[in-house]
Each structure stands twice: as C-alpha cells, then as structure tokens.
N, C-alpha and C positions, 0 to 999 in steps of 0.2 A: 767644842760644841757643847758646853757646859748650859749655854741659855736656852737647849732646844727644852719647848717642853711639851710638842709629840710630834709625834712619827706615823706615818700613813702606810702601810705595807700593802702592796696589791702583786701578783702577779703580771698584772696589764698593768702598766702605766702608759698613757700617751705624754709625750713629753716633744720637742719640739725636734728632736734626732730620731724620732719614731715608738713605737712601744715596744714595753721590756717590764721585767719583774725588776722590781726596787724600790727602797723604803724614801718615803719623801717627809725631810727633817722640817719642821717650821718652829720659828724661834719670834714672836714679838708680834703674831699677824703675818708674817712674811716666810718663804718657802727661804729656808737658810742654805739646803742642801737636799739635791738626787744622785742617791747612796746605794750601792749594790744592796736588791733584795735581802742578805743575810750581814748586813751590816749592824754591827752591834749598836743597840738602842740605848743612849746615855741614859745614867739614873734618873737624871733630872724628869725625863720623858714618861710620857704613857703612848703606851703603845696601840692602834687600832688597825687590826690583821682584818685585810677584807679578802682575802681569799684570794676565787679569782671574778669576784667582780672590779670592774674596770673602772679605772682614776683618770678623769677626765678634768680637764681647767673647767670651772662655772664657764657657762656660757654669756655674752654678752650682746643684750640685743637693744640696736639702738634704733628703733621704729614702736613706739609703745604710746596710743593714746590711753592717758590716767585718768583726764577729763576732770581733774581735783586742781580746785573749787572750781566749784560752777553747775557739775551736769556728775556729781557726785550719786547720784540714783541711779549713773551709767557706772561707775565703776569709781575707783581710790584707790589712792596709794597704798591704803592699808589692806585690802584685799587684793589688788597689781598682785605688790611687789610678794604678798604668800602666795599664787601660784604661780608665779614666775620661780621661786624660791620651791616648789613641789616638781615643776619641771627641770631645774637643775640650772636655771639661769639667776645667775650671781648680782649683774650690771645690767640695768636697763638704760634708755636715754630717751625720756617723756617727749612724745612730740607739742607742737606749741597753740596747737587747735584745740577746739573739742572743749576746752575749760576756759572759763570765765573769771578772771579775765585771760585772753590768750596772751603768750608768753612777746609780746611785742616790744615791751620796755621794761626799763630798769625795776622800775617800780612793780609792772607784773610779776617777771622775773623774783623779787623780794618775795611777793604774797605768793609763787610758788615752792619757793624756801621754807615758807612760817607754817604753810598749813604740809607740807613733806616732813619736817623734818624729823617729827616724833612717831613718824607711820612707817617708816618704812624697812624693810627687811631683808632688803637688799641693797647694794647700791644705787644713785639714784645722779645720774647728769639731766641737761635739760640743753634741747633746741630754742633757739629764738624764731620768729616768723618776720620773712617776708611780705609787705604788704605796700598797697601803693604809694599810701601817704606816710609811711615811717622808717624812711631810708637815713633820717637825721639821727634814729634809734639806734640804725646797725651797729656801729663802730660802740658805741657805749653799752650796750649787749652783748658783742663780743671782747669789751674791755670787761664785764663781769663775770664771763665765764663761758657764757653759753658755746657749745661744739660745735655750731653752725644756725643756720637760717635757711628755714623751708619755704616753698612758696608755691602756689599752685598755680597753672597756665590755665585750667577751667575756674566752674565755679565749686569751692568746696564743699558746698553742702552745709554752710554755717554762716549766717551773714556778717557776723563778724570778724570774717577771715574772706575778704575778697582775695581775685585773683588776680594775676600781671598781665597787662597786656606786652606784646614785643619791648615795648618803650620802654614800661615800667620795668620789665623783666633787664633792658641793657642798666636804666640808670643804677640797679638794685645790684647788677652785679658789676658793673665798675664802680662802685661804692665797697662792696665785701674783699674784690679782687686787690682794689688798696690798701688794706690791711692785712691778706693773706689769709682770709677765711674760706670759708666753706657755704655752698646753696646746695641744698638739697632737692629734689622738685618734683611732685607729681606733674607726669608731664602727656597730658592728650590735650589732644587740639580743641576751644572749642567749637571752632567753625565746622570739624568734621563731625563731632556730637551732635549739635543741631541742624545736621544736611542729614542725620541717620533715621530711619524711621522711629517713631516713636508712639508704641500701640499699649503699652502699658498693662497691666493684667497680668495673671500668675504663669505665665510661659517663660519657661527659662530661655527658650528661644528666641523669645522676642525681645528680652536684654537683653540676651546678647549681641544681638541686630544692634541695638540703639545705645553699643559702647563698642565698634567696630575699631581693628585693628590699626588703620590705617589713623585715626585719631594719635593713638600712642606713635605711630612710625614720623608723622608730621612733627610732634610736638617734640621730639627724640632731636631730630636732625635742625630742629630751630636751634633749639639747646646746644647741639653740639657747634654749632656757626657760632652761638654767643660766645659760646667756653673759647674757641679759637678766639675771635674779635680780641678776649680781655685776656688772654692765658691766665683762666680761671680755674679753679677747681669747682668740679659740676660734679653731682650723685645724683644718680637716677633712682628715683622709689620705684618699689612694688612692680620691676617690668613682668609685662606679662605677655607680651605681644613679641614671639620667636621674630616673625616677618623683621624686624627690626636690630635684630643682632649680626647682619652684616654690616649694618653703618656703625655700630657701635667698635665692630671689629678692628672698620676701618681707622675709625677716629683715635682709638687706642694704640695701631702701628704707625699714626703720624704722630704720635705724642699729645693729643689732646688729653689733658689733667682729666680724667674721666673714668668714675667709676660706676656699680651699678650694682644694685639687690635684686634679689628676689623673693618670695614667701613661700613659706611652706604647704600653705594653700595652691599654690601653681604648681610646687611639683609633685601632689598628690590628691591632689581630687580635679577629678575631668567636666566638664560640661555636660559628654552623654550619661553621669551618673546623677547628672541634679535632677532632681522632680520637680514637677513645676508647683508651685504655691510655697516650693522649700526656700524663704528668703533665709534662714541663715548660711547661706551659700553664698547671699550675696557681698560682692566688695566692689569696688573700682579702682582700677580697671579690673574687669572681670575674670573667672575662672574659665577658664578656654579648651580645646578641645583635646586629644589623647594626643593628633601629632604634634601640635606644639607645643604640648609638655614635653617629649622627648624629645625636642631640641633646646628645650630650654635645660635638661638634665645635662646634655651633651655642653652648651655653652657654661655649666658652671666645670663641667670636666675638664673646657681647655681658660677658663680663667677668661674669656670673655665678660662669666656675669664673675662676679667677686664674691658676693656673698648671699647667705639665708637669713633674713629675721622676721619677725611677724606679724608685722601691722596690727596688732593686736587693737581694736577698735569697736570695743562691744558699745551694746543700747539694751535698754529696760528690753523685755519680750514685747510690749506692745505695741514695739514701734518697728517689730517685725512683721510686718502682715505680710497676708498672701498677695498682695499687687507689688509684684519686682520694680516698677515705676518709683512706687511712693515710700516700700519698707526701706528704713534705714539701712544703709553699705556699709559693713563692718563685718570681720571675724573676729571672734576670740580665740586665741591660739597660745598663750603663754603659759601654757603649764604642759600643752599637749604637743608641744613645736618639735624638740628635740626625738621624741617618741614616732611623731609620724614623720622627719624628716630622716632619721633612721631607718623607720622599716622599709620607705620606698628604695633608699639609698642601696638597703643590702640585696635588696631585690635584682637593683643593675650593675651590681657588682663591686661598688666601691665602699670603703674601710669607715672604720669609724674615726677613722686619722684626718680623714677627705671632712667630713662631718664639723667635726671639730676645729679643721680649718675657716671653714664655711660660716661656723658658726659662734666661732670663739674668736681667734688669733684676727680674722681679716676685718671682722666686724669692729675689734680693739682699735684694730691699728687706722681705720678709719676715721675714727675721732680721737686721736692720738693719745691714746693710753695703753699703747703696747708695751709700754716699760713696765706697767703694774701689773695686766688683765693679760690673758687670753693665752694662756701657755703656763705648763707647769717646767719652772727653773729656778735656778735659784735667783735669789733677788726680786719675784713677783707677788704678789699678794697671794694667800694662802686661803686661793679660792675654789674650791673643787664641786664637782658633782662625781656622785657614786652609783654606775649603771650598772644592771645586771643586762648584758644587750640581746641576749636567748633568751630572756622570759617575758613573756605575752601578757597582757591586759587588755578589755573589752571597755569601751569608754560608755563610763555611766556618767549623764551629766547632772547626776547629784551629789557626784565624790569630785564635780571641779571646786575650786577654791575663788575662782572670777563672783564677783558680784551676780552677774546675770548667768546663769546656768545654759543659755544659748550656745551650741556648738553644734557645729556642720559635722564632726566627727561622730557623731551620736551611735551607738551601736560597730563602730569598728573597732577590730582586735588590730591593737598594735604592738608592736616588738618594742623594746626597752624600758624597764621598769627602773627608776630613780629611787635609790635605796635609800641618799640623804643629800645634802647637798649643805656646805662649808663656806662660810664666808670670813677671810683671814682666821683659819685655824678655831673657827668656833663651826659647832656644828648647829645648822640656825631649822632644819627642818628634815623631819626622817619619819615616812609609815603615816605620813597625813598631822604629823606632831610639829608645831614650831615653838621656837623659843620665843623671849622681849627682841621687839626692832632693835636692830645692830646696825643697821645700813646707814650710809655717808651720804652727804651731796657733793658731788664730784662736780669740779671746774675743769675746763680745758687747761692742759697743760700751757704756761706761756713759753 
C-alpha cells in the first residue's frame, strides 16, 4: 500500500457490511482499502482523524434541475453543484428541462457539456428528454451518454418540454425499451388535473384540490400497463400520492422493471404546516398531508419506494408569488436534503445506514454507477461526506449556497451538520469554504 496517500480515520464508518471504526486508505482518487481503525498509516499517507464524526459515501442525487444555459438567473452549475457539495452530495444527474436549450439532442446534449464543464464541483451526469416529436433522438442520446430519458404525462410547465400523450408515451418507450434504456416520468394524469377544481389564489388548500391524488394513482397504473406492454424499465419521479403505493407494490411482486423516488420535501413537511401565500412550498405534485407521509416513510421502510433525491428546482424569488395557481413549482433542496431527510429519519427510528441507502447506494445503482459511487469499499471513488449527525443547525437562508435564497425550510432546526465533503480524495468543501471545480461529466456506463 505504498501508493496510498491518505487515510480517513472515523470511529463510525458506514460501509456497505454496516458501521464500524476504521481507517479508510484512498490511493489515486479511488478508496484502495477499509483497514481496522488502528491500522497503521503508510508513510506515504496523511492522515485525517475525524473522531467520531461519521464517514459517509457523498451522496448521489439524480433529480437536480441546473436550468444552465438558458434560465441561468434560476440557478447554474456553478452555484448547483457548491451546495450540493455543502450538503454532502458528491454526484448529481441534471434533469433535461428547465435549460435552454433542453437536453433533447446530441447537439443539446454537447452545449450542456461546454457551458458544465469548467463549473462544476461535483460530479455532473445528464438525463435526456422525452418528447413527442424526438424519439429519432433517443437512441443517439443514449448512444452519448445520457442515464436515461424523462418525460412528462402533463404539461410541464415550460413550453418547450411538451408532454406524451398514451400514444406518444407507447412509441417513446418502445423506442428506449430497444435499446435497454431507461424513462423516467412525472406521472399525473391530465385529464384528472383539469376535472379538479381550479380557484387559484394564496390557499394552500386550494392547491391542493387542484393537484388531487388520484391524478398521480391514474397516471402511476397507465405507466405501469406500458412498462408491462414493452418489459421496460419505468422510474417514477417525485411520488407523493401514498393512495398509490399498492399498485406499485403490486407491479413490483409481478416483476414489473419498476422503480420509484421520493423527495425529501414529502417526507418532512406536511400540508397542515404551509401558510397560505407561502409559494416556496410549492412543487408538483404536491406536499400532502401528515397521514400520507407516514405511509410514504413506511413504503421507503419496506423498499416499495427505493429511493430519496430532491427535485431540486429553484426560480428567481419573483416568480414566487403569493397565488399558488400562477407562483412557479419548485423546491430547492440540495444543500439542505441530507440534514432534513436525517432528522425526520431519526425521529421514526431508522439509522443513518437506511439514509445513506436511500440516498447514496440505491440512487447510484439506478443509473448504473454502483461500481464507482454510492458506498464506501474498496475499488469505489473516494467520495465521502463528513457528518456530525447530533449537532443541530437553524436554516438561515442566507448561509444557503443556491443561487436563489428561496427555501420552504426557513427558520427549522435540523439535525446533521456537514463538516466537509470529499470528492476522489480531495477535500472540495468544509465550514462554508470550497476549493477550484474538480467535478467530471459522467456518461452512462456502456
């Protein structure tokens, strides 16, 4: 072990056989060796003894709009991926909306390359988009890399990202499912969104009416009939509607290729806590009530939902207003994801192991880069975050690092302070400090 040239010492390490004290060797960018805690440290090495705050894998979250180039006044790369990089998240994966132009083709695709690559601080993959008229795209999008292709069954809320109808949605996915790809999909109906009432104004109530459950349960069980039809692989975005995690259940013990997220927004902030005229609360599908968040905790318990990431999808502030109808739908969540999916977490009893599966390991393995990401062992990229998970912070949101300062978290104390966070063995940000962008653009594996 002559080429190690440091050594991570923690008491807690999470590692993928569970946590334990032991010094973790990384030689090249890459984790070489996890070494019993008093394992002697090569000269080659420096050593950094964190006590016992806790060694966790960077977290990897692949739902992140960057909105770079295009709508760059909403957010960038260069400010993404540092607080993503303050909250302990290593690996993002840019969704294909939101930036101009959206990631639809090859040529997109490039111009998301050219203006990423000298910004970013983390690592950096990229989704392609679903759309009606560019299924001729797919295959050469995912012959360049991209981890899959999103598409929406409403309308997105951006005119240059329409949405699928049934038709569109079969030809799109027997187009992906021939080459063994991946559709990701915001999935509410919109037949049932425009049958909902629709009174607009600052009552959080009255969004909620006019993004009702059964929107997401309809457009859930279409999706799951398509993914049968083409034995496809289907991901569901941003579930938020419990009502729905029986079919999904189902679809999962008949072997339907189907997987499904969740946000950390769903499983800690409730409906009866919003105020009304509070749009940074808002998202879609929406924030729902106390019981069906604690079914939706309970479905990531038994591995129904898979995983936590953030939809992270800010806007300037003034495009927050107080009419829930017309403020733009978005949270920003990437610096504050892991901190409040944490403290609800230890709240109902489960580990920072359950956490880190949620949010690291399953999220990797989704866009196939479990070989690199999402677990500290040997042979993975020497990517860590360093929590202290007993100590509290009150969220001011003039210490977030997001372009727009808009956060639904405003004023809560949450449990898990981010001491630094490590991408391949360089320490890239620690105490609000970062270093020059280190970060990669990551292709799907072939």
């Amino acid at each position: 072990m002559s080429d190690v040239e440091l050594v991570l010492r923690s008491t807690r390490v999470i590692t993928p056989e569970g946590t334990r004290a032991a010094s973790v060797a990384v030689a090249g960018g890459t984790i070489a060796a996890v070494l019993p805690y008093e394992a002697d440290v090569p000269a080659s090495a420096r050593l950094e003894d964190l006590g016992d705050d806790v060694l966790l894998p960077g977290l990897v979250d692949t739902h992140v709009h960057v909105n770079d180039p295009g709508r760059t006044e909403w957010e960038g790369f260069w400010t993404a991926t540092r607080a993503a990089a303050a909250g302990g998240i290593t690996t993002l994966v840019d969704m294909p909306l939101n930036s101009l132009p959206p990631t639809t083709t090859v040529d997109h695709l490039r111009t998301k390359h050219e203006v990423a690559a000298d910004k970013a601080h983390i690592d950096v993959g990229f989704w392609g988009g679903a759309l009606p008229d560019n299924t001729k795209d797919l295959r050469p999008l995912h012959e360049a890399g991209v981890f899959g292709f999103k598409a929406f069954l409403s309308p997105s809320g951006v005119d240059e990202f329409p949405h699928l109808d049934q038709d569109r949605l079969a030809r799109s996915l027997a187009e992906i499912s021939s080459f063994g790809g991946l559709l990701i999909v915001h999935a509410e109906d919109p037949h049932h969104l425009a049958a909902a009432p629709q009174h607009g104004g600052p009552k959080y109530a009255d969004f909620l009416a006019s993004r009702p459950r059964d929107a997401e349960d309809t457009a859930i069980a279409q999706l799951i009939a398509q993914a049968k039809r083409f034995d496809a692989r289907v991901h569901i975005l941003h579930l938020s509607s419990s009502d729905a995690l029986p079919l999904i259940a189902q679809a999962k013990a008949e072997g339907v290729r189907l997987t499904v997220e969740t946000c950390p927004h769903y499983l800690t902030l409730t409906a009866e806590e919003v105020p009304d005229g509070a749009s940074e609360f808002k998202c879609c599908p929406p924030i729902r009530e106390a019981a069906n968040q604690d079914l939706l905790w309970r479905a990531l318990a038994d591995g129904t939902v898979d995983c936590v990431v953030t939809d992270h999808s800010p806007s300037t502030a003034d495009l927050k207003t107080d009419d829930f109808a017309t403020a733009w739908g978005g949270i920003s969540g990437l610096q504050l994801s892991l901190a409040a999916v944490w403290t609800e977490a230890r709240k109902r009893g489960h580990g920072l192991e359950d956490v880190v599966r949620w949010m690291s390991s399953r999220t990797a393995a989704l866009v196939g880069l479990d070989a690199r990401k999402g677990a500290i062992a040997a042979g993975r990229d020497a990517d860590f975050a360093v929590l202290a998970p007993d100590e509290t912070f009150t969220v001011d949101p003039a210490a977030l690092h997001h372009r727009n300062r808009v956060t639904a978290y405003a004023g809560k104390t949450l449990h898990g302070v981010v001491r630094s966070t490590w991408l391949r063995g360089e320490r890239i940000a620690a105490d609000g400090e970062f270093g020059e962008p280190r970060g990669r653009l990551l292709t799907r594996n072939p």
